[in-house]
N, C-alpha and C positions, 0 to 999 in steps of 0.2 A: 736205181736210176739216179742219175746225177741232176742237181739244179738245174745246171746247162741242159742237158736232155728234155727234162722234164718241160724248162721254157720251149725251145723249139717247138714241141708236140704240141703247145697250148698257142703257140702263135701260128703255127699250120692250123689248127681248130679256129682259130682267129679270122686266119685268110678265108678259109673253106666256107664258113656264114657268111664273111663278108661278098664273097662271089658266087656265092651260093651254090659250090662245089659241092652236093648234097652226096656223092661218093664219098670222098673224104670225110664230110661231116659222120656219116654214116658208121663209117671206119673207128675212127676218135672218143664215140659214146658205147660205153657196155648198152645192152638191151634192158636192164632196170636202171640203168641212170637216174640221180634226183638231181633236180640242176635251181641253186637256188637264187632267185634272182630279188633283187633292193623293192622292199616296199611291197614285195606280196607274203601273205601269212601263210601260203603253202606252197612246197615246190612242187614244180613239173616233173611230172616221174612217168619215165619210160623214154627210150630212143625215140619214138615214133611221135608222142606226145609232144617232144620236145623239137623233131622238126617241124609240127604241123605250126608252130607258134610261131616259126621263122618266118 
């Protein structure tokens, strides 16, 4: 996958939270996802886990 690509996919993932496209979001995250976010000492792991924080 090309940088270019790669952005695209993560600004569609961008939009999809921010509108809370929860399809899309859906689509975007493998089902063991760890998604790590500033300032917490462990990440959110799982798709599901990690929309419920949405």
């Amino acid at each position: 996958m090309s940088i270019e690509e790669n952005l695209r996919l993560m600004q569609t993932l961008d939009n999809a939270w921010n509108a809370k496209d929860w399809e899309t979001f859906m689509k975007r995250h493998s089902e063991n996802v760890a998604v790590y976010w500033p300032g917490q000492p462990e990440p959110t792991r799982g798709r599901h886990a990690h929309h419920k924080e949405s």
